[in-house]
TORRO-594509 format. One record per residue (C-alpha): x, y, z. Coordinates in steps of 0.05 Angstrom, whole numbers, plus 5000, padded with zeros to 4 digits. Example, Ala and Ser with C-alpha at 12.3 -4.5 7.8 and 13.67 -1.06 7.14 Angstrom:
REM TORRO-594509
524649105156
527349795143
This chain:
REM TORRO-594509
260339947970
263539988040
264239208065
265638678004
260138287976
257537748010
259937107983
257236447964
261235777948
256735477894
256234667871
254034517806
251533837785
249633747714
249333087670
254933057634
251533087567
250033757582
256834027602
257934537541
250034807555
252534997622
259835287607
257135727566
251035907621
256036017663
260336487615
254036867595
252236927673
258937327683
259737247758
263036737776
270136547796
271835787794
274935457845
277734667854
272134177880
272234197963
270633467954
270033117884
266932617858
272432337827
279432457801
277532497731
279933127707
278033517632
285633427616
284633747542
281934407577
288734387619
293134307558
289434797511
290135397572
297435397551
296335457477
291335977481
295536427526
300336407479
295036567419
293037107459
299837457468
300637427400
295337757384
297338257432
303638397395
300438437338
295138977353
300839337390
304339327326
298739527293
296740127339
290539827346
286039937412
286639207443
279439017453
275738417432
269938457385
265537937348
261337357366
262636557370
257735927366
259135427401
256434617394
262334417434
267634797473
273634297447
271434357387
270235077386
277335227422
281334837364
277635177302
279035887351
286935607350
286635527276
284436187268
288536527306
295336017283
292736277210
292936977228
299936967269
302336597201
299837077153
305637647180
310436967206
315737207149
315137927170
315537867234
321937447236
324537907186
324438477237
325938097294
332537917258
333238647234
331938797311
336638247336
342638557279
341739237315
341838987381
347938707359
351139227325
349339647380
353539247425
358939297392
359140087364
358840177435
365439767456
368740097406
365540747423
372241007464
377440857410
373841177351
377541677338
383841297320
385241377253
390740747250
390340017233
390839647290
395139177253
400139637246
399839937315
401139257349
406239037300
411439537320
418839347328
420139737377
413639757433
408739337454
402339657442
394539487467
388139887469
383239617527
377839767577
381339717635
377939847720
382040267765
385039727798
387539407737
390040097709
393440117782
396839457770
398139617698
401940307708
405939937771
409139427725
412440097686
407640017623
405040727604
397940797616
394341337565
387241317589
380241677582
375241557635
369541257622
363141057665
362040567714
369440707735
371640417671
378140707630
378740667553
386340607554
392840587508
398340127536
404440197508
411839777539
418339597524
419939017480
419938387512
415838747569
410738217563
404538637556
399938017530
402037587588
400538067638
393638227609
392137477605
394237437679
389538037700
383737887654
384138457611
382238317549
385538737477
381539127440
380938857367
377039007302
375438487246
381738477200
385338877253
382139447213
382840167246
377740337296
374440917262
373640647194
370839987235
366240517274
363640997221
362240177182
358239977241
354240687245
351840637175
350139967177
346140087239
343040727196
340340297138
337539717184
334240317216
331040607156
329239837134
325239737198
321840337187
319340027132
318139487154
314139697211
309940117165
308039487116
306139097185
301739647213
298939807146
296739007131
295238967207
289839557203
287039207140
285338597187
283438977251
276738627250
278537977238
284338017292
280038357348
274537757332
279537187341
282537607397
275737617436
274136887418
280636727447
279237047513
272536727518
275736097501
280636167559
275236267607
271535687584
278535277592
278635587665
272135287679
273234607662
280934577679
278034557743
271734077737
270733377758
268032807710
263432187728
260931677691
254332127682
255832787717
259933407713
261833817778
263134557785
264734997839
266235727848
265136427882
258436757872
255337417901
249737227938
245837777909
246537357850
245336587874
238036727846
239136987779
244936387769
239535847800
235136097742
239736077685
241235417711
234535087718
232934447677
241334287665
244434277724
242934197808
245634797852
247434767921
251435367971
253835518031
257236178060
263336298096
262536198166
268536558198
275136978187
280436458194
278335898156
282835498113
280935808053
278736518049
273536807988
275237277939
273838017952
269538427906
268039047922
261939247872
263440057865
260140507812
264040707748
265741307759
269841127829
272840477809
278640687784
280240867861
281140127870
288440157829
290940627885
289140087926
292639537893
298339727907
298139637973
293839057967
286838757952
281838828019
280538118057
274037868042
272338028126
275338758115
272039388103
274339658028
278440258038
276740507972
270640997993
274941258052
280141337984
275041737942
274442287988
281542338020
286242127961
283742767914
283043217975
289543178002
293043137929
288843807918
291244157986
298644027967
297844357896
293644927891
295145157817
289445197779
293245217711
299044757736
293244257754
289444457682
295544257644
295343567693
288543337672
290443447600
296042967610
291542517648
285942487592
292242447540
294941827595
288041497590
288641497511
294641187511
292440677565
285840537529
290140417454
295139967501
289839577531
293139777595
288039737647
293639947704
294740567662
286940817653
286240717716
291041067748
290141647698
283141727724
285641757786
290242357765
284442607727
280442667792
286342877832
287443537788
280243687789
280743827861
287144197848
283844667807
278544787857
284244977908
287745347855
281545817849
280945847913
288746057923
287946477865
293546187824
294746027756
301145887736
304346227798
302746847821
304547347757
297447217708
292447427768
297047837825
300948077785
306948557808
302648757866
302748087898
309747817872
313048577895
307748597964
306149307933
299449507932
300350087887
303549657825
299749397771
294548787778
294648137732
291048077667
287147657700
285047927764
278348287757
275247597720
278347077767
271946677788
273746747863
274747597874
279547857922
273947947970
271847247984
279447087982
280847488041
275547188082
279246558075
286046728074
287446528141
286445788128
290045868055
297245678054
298946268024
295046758055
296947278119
298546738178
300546188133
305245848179
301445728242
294945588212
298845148159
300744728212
293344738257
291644588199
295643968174
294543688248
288043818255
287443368189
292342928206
288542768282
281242688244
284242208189
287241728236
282341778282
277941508227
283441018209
283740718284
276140788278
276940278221
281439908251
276139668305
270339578265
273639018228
276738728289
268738678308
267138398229
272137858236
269237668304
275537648325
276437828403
283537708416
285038138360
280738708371
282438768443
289838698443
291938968380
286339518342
283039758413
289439978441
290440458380
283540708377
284740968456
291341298444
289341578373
282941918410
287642438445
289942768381
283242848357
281043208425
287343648429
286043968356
278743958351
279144308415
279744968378
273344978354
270145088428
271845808405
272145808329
273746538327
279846448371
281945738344
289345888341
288946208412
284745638445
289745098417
295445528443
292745448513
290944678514
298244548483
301144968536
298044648592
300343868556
307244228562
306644468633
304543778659
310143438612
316343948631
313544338688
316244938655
312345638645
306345738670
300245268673
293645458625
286245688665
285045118706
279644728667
283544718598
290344488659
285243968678
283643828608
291243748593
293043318646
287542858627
289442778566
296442618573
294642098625
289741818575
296141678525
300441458579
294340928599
294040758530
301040638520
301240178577
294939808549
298339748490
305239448521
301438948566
297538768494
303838538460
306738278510
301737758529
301137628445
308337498451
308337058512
302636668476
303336628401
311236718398
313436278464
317936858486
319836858555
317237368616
322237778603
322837818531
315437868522
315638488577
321838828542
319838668471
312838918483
315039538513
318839638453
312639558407
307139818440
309340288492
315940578457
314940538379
307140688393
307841308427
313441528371
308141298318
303641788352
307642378357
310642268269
303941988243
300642688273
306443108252
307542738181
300643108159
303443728166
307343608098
300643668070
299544418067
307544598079
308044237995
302144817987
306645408011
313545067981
309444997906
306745657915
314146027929
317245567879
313645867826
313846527866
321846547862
321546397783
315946907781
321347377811
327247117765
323047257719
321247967735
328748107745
330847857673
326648347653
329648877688
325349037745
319449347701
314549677732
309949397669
307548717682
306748677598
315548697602
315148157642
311247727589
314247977530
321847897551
325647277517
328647147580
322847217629
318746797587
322946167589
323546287659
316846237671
316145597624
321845247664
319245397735
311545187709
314744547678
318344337741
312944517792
308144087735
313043477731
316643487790
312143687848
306643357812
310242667825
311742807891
305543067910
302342377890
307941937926
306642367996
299642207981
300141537972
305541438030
300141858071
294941338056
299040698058
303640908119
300041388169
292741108151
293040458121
297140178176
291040338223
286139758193
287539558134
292238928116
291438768045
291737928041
285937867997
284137587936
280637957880
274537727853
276037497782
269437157753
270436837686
265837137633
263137107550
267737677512
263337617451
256137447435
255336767444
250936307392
248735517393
């Protein structure tokens, strides 16, 4: 769950009369991920398999559309037998070509209608600024007496324009666009002068006026509107009435594709087949069994990081925690010599998400988007999009732990009440404050290390940096161990050891606290003091064991830092050829500058963790108040609710803390992870495991 599955290249021999007996072993197996021969028998390739991928990608989008179309859940369904895969893939194609043809005619039918309106759409919207004249163009540019144009014009051609004394009516427009009215003398050349800037005049069929031509266009785009409403109803309808058949052709199809994977990539002999792939070696035995009696199996394992070609990664993680691994994607899938980030995600990613919004209903009306999110991902077929709802789904669990914890639900008006949005203990309580599962009691204990409790500041920021020092500590920590998997010593020495050293001091200086727990605040006071006596020699130094402490500690960084310059120096000198001094100015730069600013923002960038805690908390506090004021400064909490005003208030603030903090919350989360942590030990060149597998029962 930690490190990636160990790996196995596999070789399969098998006679070739038994080649569709072990593609379809290999599909029903479901773990394995072929790969082009290392060395092959021959050249001979299965040239139909190559030819037939293409074609049943493109069945299979179609089918896509169609379900989509449909509102049908894309999944595949049904089973398949199979004599021979060639065979089996061009009586699948039939299918599936009989299917797409059975809704051809209404499909191009609203793909014209669609094409018409994108159409029309283009061009209600050029003439969009001059709808609202009344006149035939025909008549407005045939006067005696002006030249006349209407035209979009930028502001340097409306510069240009108005400079060669032709009167410029305009209306801005976006972009820096104009919709303008030129009007000139006779004989001013108007056309010429357009042609020689590249404006182009405005004209309607017929030279017809420009609102009859608009309000034409409009309800023309209303009936194609209403028709592909229609339309779209008939195709869904019919669609729904084949759901079975579809998803059955649309699993065969899959299954079909994977077979086609398998032997795009096999060799042929005059009497054998060869296969090769990627195979968990907890599995070797269990494919060595399905195997036996049609084909000869042979495997080695990867022998080092570094190697010409590396194995895929897979990372085998229960349900319930997989959908962790999309966060991860993002940045990248783990190296096969890597250890998988995603259990150091599970804990950290809905923790920290949690600390920043501690709202227990702002986080209850999150998880009922996230479940509504996972719907909509499941009926897409969207795997991105269930995933990553899951991941908000977990994410606003935890916020509703903090939320009871903080005693908020939808700011601080429903539990509170006046007492706590006023600071008057004598005013009236919230409806809900005598059932809240966490009482006032237990809140008070904790308080101190609650963003919004009595010393919310300070111990915000302990805190933050307290979190901040353990997580990359744990990152550098990382870092090292697979420096030491990959067996790598260069790289562990002069590029993840240096880090681990430096990133040891923060973890010291705010863990240090907790040799008096009681005093924590104090005791951190002191050591910091003494690291800023030995810095700036100003003030006065701490007790002289926490002085000694101090300067120890800031010699250890300034050790470190050197470490770290000489590091990337000498990997400068070697791997980049730079000269002496460029390696010794370049590597000061890297290691010894940018490292020790690295270590002073990646510590302090935590503290954003629990300061988005205190700015939700008096975001919702100062609509609370808004709130309270619309009402006329009650001194019945019941006004508060009841009153027009104060109630959409409260809606808007809730809405915008829900939407808009909500999203930022989860990009500081992410950027926490990928920037501050991340960057620490993991890099993120891998290759997922992607075995080929049977979507459907499979008969012979």
């Amino acid at each position: 769950m930690i490190l990636p599955e160990t790996m196995a290249r596999v070789e399969i021999l098998s006679p070739k009369q038994k080649i569709n007996e072990l593609i379809t072993k290999i599909l029903l197996f479901k773990e394995f991920e072929p790969e082009e021969p290392r060395m092959p028998i021959s050249n001979i390739r299965f040239e139909d398999a190559r030819r037939n991928l293409g074609e049943v990608n493109e069945h299979i989008n179609k089918l896509k559309i169609l379900m989509e179309l449909g509102g049908l859940i894309i999944e595949p369904q049904g089973k398949m037998k199979i004599n021979d895969w060639f065979d089996a893939s061009n009586l699948v194609f039939e299918e599936s070509s009989t299917i797409e043809n059975k809704y051809k005619d209404l499909l191009e039918e609203i793909g014209k209608l669609r094409g018409e309106l994108d159409t029309l759409n283009s061009q209600i919207k050029e003439v969009e600024p001059f709808k609202d004249i009344g006149i035939d163009l025909k008549i407005l540019y045939s006067s005696s007496t002006f030249e006349v144009a209407l035209a979009i014009l930028d502001s340097n051609q409306k510069k240009e324009i108005e400079n060669k004394e032709i009167l410029v009516v305009s209306e801005p427009l976006e972009n820096n666009k104009y919709a303008c009215l030129l009007i000139g003398k006779k004989n001013s050349k108007l056309d010429e002068l357009m042609k020689e800037l590249g404006i182009r005049k405005f004209e309607t069929p017929d030279l017809i006026a420009p609102q009859i031509y608009y309000n034409n266009l409009k309800q023309r785009i209303d009936e194609i509107l209403v028709i592909l409403t229609q339309k779209r109803e008939e195709l869904s309808k019919k669609i729904k009435e084949d759901e079975k058949n579809i998803k059955e052709i649309y699993g065969k199809l899959l299954t079909i594709r994977d077979a086609m994977n398998i032997l795009s990539k096999a060799r042929s002999s005059d009497y054998y087949v060869q296969v090769e792939g990627y195979v968990p070696e907890k599995s070797l035995k269990k494919l060595s069994k399905s195997l036996d009696n049609i084909a000869f199996l042979t495997y080695e394992y990867p022998k080092r990081y570094g190697e010409e070609e590396e194995p895929p990664t897979y990372v085998k993680l229960p349900k319930s925690i997989a959908p962790l691994e999309s966060v991860i994607e993002f940045y990248g899938t783990p190296s096969y010599w890597e250890i998988s980030p995603t259990v150091f995600l599970i804990i950290t990613f809905p923790f920290l998400f949690g600390l920043m919004f501690p709202d227990f209903g702002n986080a209850l009306i999150l998880l009922l988007f996230s479940i509504w999110f996972y719907n909509y991902g499941k009926k897409r077929g969207s795997e991105n999009t269930i995933k990553l709802s899951l991941v908000l789904v977990y994410s606003s669990i935890v916020a509703m732990v903090t939320g009871l914890l903080a005693r908020e639900f939808f700011g601080p008006l429903p539990v509170g009440g006046l007492r706590e949005l006023l600071n008057n203990p004598s005013a009236p309580v919230g409806p809900l404050y005598y059932i809240w599962p966490i009482p006032e009691s237990v809140y008070q204990q904790i308080s101190d290390i609650i963003p919004t409790g009595a010393n919310a500041i300070i111990n915000t920021i302990l805190l933050s940096l307290l979190l901040g020092s353990v997580l990359l500590f744990v990152s550098t920590l990382l870092g090292v161990i697979n420096a030491i998997k990959k067996k790598d010593k260069e790289y562990l020495l002069l590029d993840r050891l240096p880090l681990f050293i430096i990133y040891i001091v923060p973890l010291i200086v705010f863990t240090y606290g907790f040799t008096n727990i009681s005093n924590y605040q104090g005791q951190e006071a002191t050591l910091l003091g003494g690291i800023s006596y030995f810095l700036f020699h100003s003030g006065s130094p701490a007790p002289l064991n926490v002085q000694i402490l101090a300067d120890i500690l800031v010699v250890w960084v300034e050790i470190g830092l050197i470490y770290n310059w000489a590091a990337k120096a000498y990997l400068l000198k070697k791997h980049e050829h730079a000269s002496i001094g460029s390696a010794i100015v370049f590597g000061f730069i890297e290691g010894g500058f940018e490292a020790a600013l690295l270590l002073l923002s990646n510590t302090i960038s935590f503290i954003r963790v629990l300061v988005f805690a205190i700015a939700h908390y008096y975001i919702l506090y100062a609509f609370s108040y808004m709130a309270y004021l619309a009402a006329g400064n009650p001194t019945s909490l019941l006004s508060v609710f009841i009153n027009p005003a104060g109630i959409v208030i409260l809606i808007i603030g809730n809405l915008l803390a829900i939407a808009l903090e909500g999203l930022i919350v989860f990009i500081q989360d992410m950027r926490l992870h990928f920037y501050e942590m991340f960057s620490k030990f993991y890099e993120g060149r891998g290759r997922k495991f992607e075995p080929v597998m049977s979507y459907i029962e499979l008969t012979q």
